[in-house]
C-alpha positions in Angstrom: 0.0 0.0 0.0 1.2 3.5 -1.2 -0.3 6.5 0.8 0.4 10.4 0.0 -0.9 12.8 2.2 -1.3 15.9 -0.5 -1.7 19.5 0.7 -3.1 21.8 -2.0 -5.6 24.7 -2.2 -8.4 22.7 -1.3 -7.6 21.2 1.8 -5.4 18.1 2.6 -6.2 14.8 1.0 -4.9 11.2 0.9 -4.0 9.3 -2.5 -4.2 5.6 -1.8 -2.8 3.4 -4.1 -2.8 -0.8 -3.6 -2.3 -3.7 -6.8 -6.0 -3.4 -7.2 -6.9 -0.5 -5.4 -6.8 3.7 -6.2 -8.9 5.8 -3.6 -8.1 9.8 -3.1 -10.1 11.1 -0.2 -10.2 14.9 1.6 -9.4 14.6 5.2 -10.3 16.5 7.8 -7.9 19.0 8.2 -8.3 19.2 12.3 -8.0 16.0 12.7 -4.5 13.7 12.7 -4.2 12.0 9.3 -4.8 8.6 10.4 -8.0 9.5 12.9 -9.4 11.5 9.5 -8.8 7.9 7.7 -10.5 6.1 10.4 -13.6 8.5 10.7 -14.1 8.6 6.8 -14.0 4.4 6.9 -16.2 4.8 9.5 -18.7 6.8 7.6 -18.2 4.8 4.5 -18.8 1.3 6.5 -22.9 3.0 6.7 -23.5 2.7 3.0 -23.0 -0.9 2.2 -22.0 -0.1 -1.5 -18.7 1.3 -0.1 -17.5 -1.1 2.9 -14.1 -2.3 0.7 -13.5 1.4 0.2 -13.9 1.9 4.3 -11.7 -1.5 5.0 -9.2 0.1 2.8 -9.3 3.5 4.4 -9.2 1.4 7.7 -5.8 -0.4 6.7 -4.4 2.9 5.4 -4.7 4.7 9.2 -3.3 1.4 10.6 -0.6 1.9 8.4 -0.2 5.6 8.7 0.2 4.8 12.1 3.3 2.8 12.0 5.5 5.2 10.1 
C-alpha cells in the first residue's frame, strides 16, 4: 500500500494506491491524518455499496500509524 498525504488549495487529501486498489479522499484538516482515515472508513462502513473502500481506508490509518 502506497499512501500520500497531498496539501493543496483545497484542503489536505490522501491518495491511496494498492495492486487493485486507487482511492483519493479529503481529510479532515483538524483531525490527525490517520484519525481523519479512520472516521471517513467509519462513515463509509454506513452505506453498504462502499464497505471495501472503508476497509481500505481502515488499513491505510493502521498503516499511517506505524510510520
Amino acid at each position: 500500500m502506497n499512501i500520500r498525504i497531498q496539501h493543496t488549495e483545497l484542503g489536505r487529501y490522501a491518495h491511496i494506491e494498492t495492486a487493485s486498489n486507487t482511492l483519493d479522499v479529503l481529510l479532515d484538516d483538524y483531525l490527525p491524518t490517520a484519525a481523519s482515515l479512520r472516521r471517513l472508513a467509519n462513515a463509509m462502513r454506513q452505506d453498504a455499496t462502499t464497505v471495501a473502500r472503508a476497509l481500505l481506508l481502515d488499513m491505510a490509518a493502521d498503516q499511517y500509524d506505524a510510520y
